[in-house]
C-alpha positions in Angstrom: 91.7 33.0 72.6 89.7 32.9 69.2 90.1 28.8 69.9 87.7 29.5 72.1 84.7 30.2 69.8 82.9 27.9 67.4 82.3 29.3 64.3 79.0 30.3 64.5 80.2 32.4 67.3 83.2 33.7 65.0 80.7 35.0 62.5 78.8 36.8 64.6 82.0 38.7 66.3 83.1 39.6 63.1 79.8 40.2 62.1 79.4 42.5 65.4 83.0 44.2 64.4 81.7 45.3 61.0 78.4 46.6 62.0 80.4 48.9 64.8 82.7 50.0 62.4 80.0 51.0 59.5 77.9 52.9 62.4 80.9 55.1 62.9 80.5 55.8 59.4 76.6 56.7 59.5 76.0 57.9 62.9 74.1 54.6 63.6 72.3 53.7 60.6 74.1 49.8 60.3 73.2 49.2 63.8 69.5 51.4 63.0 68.8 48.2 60.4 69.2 45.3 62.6 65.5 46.5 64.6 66.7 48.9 67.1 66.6 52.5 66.4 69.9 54.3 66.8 70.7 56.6 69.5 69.7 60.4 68.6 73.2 62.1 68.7 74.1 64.8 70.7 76.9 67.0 71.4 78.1 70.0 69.1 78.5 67.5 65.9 74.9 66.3 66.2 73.6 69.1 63.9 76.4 67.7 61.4 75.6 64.2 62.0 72.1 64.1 61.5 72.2 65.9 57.8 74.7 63.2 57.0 72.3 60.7 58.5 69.8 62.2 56.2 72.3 61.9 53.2 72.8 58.2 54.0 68.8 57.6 54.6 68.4 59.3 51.3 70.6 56.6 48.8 73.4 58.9 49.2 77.3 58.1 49.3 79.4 60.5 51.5 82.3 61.9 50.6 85.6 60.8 52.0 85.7 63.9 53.9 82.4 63.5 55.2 83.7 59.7 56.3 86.9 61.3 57.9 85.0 63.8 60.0 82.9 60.7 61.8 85.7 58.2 62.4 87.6 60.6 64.3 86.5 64.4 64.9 89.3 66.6 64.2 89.4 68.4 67.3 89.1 65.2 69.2 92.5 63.8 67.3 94.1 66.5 68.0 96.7 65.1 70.7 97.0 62.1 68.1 98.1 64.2 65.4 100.5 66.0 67.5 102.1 62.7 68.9 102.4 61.6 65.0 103.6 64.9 63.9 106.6 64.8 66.2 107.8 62.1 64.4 108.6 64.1 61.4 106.6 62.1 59.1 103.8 64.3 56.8 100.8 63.0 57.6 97.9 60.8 55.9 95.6 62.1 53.5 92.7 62.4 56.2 95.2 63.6 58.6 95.9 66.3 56.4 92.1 67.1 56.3 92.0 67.0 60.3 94.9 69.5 60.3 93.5 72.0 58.7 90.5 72.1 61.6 94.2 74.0 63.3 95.1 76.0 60.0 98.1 73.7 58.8 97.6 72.6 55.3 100.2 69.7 53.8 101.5 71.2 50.7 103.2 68.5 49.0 104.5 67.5 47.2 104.9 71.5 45.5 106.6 71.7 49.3 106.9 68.6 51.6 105.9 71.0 54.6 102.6 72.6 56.3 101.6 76.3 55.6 99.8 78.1 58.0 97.2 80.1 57.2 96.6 82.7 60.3 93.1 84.1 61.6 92.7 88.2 61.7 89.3 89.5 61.8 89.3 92.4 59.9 92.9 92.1 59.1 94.1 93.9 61.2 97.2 93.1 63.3 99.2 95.4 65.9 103.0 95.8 65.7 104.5 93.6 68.1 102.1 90.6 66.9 103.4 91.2 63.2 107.0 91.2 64.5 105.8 88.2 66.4 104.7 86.1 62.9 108.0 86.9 62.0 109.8 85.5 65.0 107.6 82.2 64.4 108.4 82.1 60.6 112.0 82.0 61.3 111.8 79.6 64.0 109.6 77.1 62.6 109.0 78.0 58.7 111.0 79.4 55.7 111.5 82.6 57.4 109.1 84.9 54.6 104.8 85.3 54.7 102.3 85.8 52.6 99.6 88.2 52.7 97.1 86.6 51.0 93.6 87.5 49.2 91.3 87.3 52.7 93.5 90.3 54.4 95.0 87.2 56.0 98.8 85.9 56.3 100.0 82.7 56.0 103.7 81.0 56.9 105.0 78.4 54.5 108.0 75.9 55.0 106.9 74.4 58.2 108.0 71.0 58.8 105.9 68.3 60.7 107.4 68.6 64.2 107.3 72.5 64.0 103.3 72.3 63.6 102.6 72.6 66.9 105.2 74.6 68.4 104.3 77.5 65.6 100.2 77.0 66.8 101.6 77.6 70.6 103.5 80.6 69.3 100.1 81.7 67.9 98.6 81.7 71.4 101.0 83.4 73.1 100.7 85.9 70.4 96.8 86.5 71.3 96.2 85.0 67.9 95.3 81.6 66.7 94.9 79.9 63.4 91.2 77.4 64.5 89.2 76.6 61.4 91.3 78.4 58.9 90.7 75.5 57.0 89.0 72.8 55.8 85.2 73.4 55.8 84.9 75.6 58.2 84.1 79.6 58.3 87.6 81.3 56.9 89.1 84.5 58.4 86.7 87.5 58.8 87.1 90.5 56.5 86.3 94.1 57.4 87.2 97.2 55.4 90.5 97.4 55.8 90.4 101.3 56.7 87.6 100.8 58.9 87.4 103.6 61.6 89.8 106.0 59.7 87.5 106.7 56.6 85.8 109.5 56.1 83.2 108.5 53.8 82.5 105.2 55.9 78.8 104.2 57.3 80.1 102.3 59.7 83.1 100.9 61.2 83.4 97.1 60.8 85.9 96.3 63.1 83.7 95.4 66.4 81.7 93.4 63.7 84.1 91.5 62.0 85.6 90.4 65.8 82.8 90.0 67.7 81.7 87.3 64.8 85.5 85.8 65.1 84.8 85.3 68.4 81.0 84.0 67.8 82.3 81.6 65.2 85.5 80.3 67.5 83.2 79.8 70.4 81.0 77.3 68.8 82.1 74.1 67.7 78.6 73.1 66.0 79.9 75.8 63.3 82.6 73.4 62.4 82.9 70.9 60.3 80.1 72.7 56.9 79.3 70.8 53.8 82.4 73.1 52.4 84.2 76.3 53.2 82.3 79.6 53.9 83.5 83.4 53.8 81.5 86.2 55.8 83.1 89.7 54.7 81.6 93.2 56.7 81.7 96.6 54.3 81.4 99.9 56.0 80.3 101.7 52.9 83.8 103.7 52.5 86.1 104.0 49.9 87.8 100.6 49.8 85.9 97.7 48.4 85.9 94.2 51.0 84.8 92.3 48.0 82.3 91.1 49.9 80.1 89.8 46.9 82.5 87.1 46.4 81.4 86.0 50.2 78.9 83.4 51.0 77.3 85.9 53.5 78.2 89.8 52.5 77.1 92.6 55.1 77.1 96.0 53.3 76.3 99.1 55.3 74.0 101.0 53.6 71.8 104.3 54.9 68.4 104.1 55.0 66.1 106.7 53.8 62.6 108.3 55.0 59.6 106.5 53.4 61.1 102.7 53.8 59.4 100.1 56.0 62.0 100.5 58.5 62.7 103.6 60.3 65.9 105.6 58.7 69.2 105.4 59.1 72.4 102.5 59.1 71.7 99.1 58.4 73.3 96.1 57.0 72.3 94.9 54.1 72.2 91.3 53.0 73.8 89.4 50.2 74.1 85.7 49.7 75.7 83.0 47.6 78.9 85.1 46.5 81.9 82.3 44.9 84.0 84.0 42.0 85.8 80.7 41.2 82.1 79.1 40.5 81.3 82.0 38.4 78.6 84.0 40.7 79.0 87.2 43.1 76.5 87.5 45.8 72.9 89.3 45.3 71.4 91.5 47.4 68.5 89.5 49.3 66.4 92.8 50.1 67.1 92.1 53.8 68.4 95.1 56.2 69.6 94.4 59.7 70.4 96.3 63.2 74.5 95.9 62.8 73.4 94.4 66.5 71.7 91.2 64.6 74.5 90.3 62.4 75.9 87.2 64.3 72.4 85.7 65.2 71.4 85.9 61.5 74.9 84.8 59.8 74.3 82.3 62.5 71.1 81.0 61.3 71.8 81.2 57.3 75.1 78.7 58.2 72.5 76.2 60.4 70.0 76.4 57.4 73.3 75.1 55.2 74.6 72.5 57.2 71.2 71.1 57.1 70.9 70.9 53.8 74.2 71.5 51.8 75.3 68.7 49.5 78.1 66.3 51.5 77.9 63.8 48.1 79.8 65.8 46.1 82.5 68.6 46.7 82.2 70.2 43.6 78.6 70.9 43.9 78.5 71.6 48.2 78.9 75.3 48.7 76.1 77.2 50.0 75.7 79.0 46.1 73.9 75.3 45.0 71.4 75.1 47.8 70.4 79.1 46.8 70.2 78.2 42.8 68.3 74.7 43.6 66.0 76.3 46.4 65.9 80.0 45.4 66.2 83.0 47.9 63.0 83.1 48.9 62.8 79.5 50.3 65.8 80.0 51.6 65.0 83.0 53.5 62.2 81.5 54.7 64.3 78.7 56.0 66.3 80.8 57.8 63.5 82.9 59.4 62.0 79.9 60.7 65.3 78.7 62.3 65.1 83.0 63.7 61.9 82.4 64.7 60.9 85.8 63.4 60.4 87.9 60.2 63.4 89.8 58.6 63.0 93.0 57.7 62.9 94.0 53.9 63.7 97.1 52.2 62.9 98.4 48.2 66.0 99.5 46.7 64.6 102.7 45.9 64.4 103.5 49.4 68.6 103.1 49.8 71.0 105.6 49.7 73.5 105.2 47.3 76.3 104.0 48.3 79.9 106.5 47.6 82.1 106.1 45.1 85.4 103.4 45.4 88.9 104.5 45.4 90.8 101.5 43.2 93.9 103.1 44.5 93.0 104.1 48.4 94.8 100.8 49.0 98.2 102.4 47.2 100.2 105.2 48.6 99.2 108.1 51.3 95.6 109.2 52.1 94.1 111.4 54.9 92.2 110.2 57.2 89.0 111.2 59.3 90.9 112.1 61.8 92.7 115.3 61.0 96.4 115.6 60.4 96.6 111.5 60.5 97.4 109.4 57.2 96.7 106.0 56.3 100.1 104.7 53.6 99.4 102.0 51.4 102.3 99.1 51.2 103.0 97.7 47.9 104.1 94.2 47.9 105.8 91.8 45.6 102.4 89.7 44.9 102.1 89.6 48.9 105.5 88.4 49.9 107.5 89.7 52.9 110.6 88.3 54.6 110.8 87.9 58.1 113.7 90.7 58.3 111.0 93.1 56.2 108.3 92.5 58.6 110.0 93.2 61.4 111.5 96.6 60.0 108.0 97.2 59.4 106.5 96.7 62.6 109.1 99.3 63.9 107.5 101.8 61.3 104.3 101.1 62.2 105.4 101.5 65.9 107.6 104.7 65.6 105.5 106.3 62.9 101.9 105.5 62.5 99.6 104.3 65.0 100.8 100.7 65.7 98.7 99.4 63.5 99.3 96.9 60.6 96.2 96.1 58.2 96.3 93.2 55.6 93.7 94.1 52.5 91.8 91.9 50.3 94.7 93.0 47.4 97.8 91.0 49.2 99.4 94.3 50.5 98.8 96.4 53.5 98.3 99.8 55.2 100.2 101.4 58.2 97.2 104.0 59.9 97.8 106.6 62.3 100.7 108.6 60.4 101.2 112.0 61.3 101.4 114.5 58.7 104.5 115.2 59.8 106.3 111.3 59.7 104.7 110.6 56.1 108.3 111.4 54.2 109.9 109.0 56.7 107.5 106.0 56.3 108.1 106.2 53.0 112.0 106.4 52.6 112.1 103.6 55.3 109.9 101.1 53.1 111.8 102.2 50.1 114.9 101.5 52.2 113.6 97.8 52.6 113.0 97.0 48.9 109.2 98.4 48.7 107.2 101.1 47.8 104.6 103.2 48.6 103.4 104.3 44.6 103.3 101.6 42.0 102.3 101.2 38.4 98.9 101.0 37.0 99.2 97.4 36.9 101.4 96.6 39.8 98.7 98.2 42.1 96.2 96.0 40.9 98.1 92.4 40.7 96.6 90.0 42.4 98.4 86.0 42.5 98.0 83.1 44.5 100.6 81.2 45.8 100.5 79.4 42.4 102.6 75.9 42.2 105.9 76.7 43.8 103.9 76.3 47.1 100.4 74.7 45.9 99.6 71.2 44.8 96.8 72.1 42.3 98.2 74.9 40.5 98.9 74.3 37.0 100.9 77.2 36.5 104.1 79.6 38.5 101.4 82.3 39.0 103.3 84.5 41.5 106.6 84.3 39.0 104.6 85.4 35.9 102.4 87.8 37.4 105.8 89.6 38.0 106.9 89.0 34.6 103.8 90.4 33.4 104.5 93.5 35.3 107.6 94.0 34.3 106.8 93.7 31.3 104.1 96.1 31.1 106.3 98.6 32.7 108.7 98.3 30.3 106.7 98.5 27.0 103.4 100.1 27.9 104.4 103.4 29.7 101.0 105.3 28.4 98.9 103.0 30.7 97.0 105.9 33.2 94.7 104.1 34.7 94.7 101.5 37.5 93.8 98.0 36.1 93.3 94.8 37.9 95.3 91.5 36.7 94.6 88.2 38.2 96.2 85.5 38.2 95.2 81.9 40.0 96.3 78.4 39.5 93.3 76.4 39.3 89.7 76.0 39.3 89.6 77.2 43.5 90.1 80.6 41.9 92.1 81.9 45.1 93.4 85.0 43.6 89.5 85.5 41.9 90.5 85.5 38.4 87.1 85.9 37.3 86.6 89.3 38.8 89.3 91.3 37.2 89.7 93.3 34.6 92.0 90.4 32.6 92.2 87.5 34.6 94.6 84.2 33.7 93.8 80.9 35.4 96.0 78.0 35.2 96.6 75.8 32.4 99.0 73.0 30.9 99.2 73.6 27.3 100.1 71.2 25.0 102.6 71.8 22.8 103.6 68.6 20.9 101.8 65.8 18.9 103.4 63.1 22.4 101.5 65.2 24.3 104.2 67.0 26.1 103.0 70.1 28.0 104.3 73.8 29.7 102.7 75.9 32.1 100.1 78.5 30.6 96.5 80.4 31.2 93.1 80.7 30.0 92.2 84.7 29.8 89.2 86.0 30.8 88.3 89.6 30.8 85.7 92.2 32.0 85.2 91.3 35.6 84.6 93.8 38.4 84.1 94.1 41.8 82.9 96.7 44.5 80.2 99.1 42.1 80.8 97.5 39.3 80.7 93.7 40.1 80.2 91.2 36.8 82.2 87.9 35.8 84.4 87.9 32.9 84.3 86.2 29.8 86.6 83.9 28.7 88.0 84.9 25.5 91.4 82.6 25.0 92.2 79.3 25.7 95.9 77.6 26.8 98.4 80.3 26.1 101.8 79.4 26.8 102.9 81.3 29.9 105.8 82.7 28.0 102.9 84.5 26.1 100.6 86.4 27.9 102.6 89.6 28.8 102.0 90.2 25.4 98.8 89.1 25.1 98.2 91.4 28.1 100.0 94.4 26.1 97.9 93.7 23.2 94.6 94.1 25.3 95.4 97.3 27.5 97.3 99.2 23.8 93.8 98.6 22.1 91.9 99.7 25.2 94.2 103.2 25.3 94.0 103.3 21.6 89.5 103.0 21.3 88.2 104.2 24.8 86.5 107.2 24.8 88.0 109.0 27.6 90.6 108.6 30.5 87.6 108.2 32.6 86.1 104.7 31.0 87.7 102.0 32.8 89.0 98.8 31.3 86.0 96.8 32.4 83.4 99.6 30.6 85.3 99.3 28.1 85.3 95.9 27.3 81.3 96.0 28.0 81.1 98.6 25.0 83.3 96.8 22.8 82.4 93.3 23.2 84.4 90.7 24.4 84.7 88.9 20.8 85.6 92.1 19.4 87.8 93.1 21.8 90.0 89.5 21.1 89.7 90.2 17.4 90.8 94.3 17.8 94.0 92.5 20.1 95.1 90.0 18.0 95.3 92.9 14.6 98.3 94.8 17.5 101.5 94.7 16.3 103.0 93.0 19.2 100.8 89.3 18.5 100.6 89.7 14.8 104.7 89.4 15.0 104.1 86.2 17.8 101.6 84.5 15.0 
């Protein structure tokens, strides 16, 4: 048929063909330029199209991801991507991207499979769902899960043709895995011991879901600049970490003389991102617990406005806050509400009660009288599928029925009668885990480091064990709980920068060819909860084979200099000095003989 046309006529067609396909691209803009004015878009993407549009208007080049989103809306490809999928081949790099819109991620090549990474607002799962997960591991995935640092789980080992058959097994569950990832809102945290604390403000749970199910419902809060994290704090005695959150709502009481009447609100704190070196700050703002949703709602409208889609390094919310400020930003946000938000001094807030760094470890009453909560230690947040399902029967036969994840990759049966505590606990020590741990087992954090993760530099999971171990073995003194970290690279899953030593990811060079092994940069002095702060970095590339004793070297001078049982590691290293404190470790024994 193209004999048909002269060549004029060829030019044009082709001409036509290039202009259609570069309007895909910017919502219009090619066709925009040859006089007509593009059609103002509409739908659920048209917030997201017009900021692009504005990008492109502006002289700026969108990222790939940005491109991927026009050509072909994830949601919109999804019976594409399922037909492809069956074939068993992994898919394209933008396909990869689209898939994670359904919480599969492509892992390879550390794993030439998807993981799934789940959605559980608040973390919290009931029995026969958690035996479920299991049921799904084994039947589509490598038959073990992950609890991961978002009181989430995640399935690994799942092959392209299992995808969607494990997503259907989600459903059926009640649960789903929708915008787990790519840049989308990630799974709502709660306190984990939200309604059985004591000390609690508030319970978070009807928060944390009713924002789920806000956030599912709307598919114009799909598809952000970048990720985003909301986390909901009660005020009791386990920390959310919800000032490493984009959005962080702390319930807080209220007291006479404050421009609002007294009693529980939420407060407001923005721009929270460990791996990017900042913890959310508190904003002044209180809410009603009632107006959560409709302001989280506006904050995310006022981002995907204006957030950077140039750039992904530089596209989180955190770089609109430092290049705007918080009061412009606030303001932004009010005018999307329509309405003033209410501000409160700090002096006229309550204090908030003290943190338990162990409530997450071992047994602890609850509110309810005679009931326990029981703390789960596990090995840097791995389960088998034949250990889940052992412990959904506990959790069943013993506690309440309940099974919830915490932010510290372990988890809590609730619900246990006084009288079934000594059974709980022989049962999970039956199964290979524990209900007490160390001082440093309690507080090791890992991500799933490069056995399972394409940008890890480093076995993270293995040597956070190693460290452990290690520890155990050669610093029985240690009385206090301190928090180890260890992540793989600069996403700072397992939020290296907020523990008390934290090791992120490094090859190390270790001949004049350049040939490298796996290793860490240290940092130390973070903190979270009442005491939040970024560490400092004090070494650079130490082989892996090295840092349990570098780690030996920090905690033997902090037991030997602090002045009491009751400074922590992190006050400690404030008094001493960072500098000092790497000078004071490198004079122990144990690197002077490594020198």
């Amino acid at each position: 048929m193209a004999e048909d046309f002269n060549a004029e006529q060829k030019r044009y067609l082709e001409g036509f063909a290039s202009g259609i396909a570069a309007a895909r691209l910017t919502g219009g803009l090619a066709l925009g330029q040859g006089g007509g004015a593009p059609a103002e878009p509409t739908g659920p993407d048209a917030i997201h199209i017009r900021a692009q549009d504005a990008t492109a208007k502006a002289g700026g080049k969108l990222c790939e991801q940005e491109k991927w989103k026009r050509a072909e809306n994830p949601f919109e490809g999804h019976n594409r991507l399922i037909e492809e999928a069956a074939t068993g081949k992994g898919p394209k790099p933008e396909d990869n991207f689209r898939w994670r819109y359904h919480g599969l991620f492509w892992v390879a090549p550390a794993q030439n499979s998807y993981m799934c990474r789940l959605r559980i607002p608040n973390g919290i799962l009931q029995h026969w769902q958690f035996a479920g997960i299991a049921e799904l591991a084994d039947a589509h995935g490598g038959g073990y899960s992950h609890v991961t640092t978002r009181a989430n789980l995640q399935v690994r080992e799942i092959t392209p043709e299992h995808g969607q058959p494990f997503l259907d097994g989600l459903i059926d569950l009640g649960l789903t895995a929708r915008g787990s990832g790519a840049d989308n809102i990630r799974n709502v945290t709660g306190s984990p011991v939200a309604g059985i604390d004591a000390q609690e403000l508030l319970d978070t749970r009807p928060l944390a879901k009713s924002w789920h199910n806000w956030i599912l419902n709307d598919r114009s809060l799909y598809g952000l600049p970048r990720k985003f994290n909301v986390a909901f704090d009660g005020g009791g005695v386990m920390p959310v970490l919800e000032e490493t959150n984009d959005i962080g709502f702390q319930a807080v009481r209220v007291i006479e003389g404050a421009s609002v009447e007294p009693g529980v609100w939420m407060r407001l704190v923005l721009g929270g991102i460990s791996g990017h070196r900042d913890l959310a700050r508190d904003t002044g703002v209180v809410l009603r617990p009632s107006e959560c949703n409709q302001v989280a709602d506006a904050i995310l409208r006022v981002f995907i406005q204006n957030g950077d889609r140039t750039n992904r390094n530089k596209s989180r919310m955190k770089y609109v806050l430092d290049a705007w400020g918080f009061d412009k930003y606030l303001a932004a946000v009010e005018e999307v509400l329509g309405r003033r938000l209410a501000r409160v001094d700090p002096a006229h807030i309550a204090p908030r009660g003290p943190m338990d760094r162990f409530a997450h470890v071992g047994v602890h009453a609850q509110a309810q009288a005679g009931l326990n909560w029981i703390g789960v230690i596990l090995p840097v947040g791995k389960m088998t599928t034949d250990q889940m399902r052992a412990l959904a029967r506990i959790a069943a036969e013993c506690g309440d029925g309940a099974i919830r994840m915490t932010v510290w990759q372990n988890f809590l049966f609730s619900g246990v009668p006084d009288a079934k505590v000594a059974e709980v606990e022989a049962r999970v020590a039956a199964l290979g885990l524990t209900t007490s741990a160390s001082s440093i087992r309690a507080g090791l954090v890992a991500c799933t480091g490069n056995r399972g993760c394409k940008f890890a530099a480093s076995d993270t999971k293995g040597h956070a064990l190693v460290i452990a171990d290690y520890i155990e073995a050669n610093l029985t003194e240690l009385d206090v709980p301190v928090n180890v970290h260890l992540t793989g690279c600069h996403h700072s899953c397992a939020q290296h920068y907020i523990g008390d030593i934290g090791l992120i990811g490094a090859k190390v060079v270790v001949s004049e060819e350049g040939d490298t092994v796996e290793g860490y940069d240290i940092v130390v002095g973070g903190g979270f909860g009442d005491s939040p702060k970024i560490g400092t970095e004090i070494w650079k590339a130490v082989k892996a084979e090295d840092c349990p004793g570098r780690v030996e070297a920090l905690l033997r001078v902090y037991l030997k200099d602090r002045e009491s049982r009751a400074e922590s590691f992190q006050a400690f290293t404030a008094r001493t000095g960072p500098e000092s404190l790497r000078s004071l470790a490198e004079d122990q024994p144990v690197l002077k003989a490594a020198a």
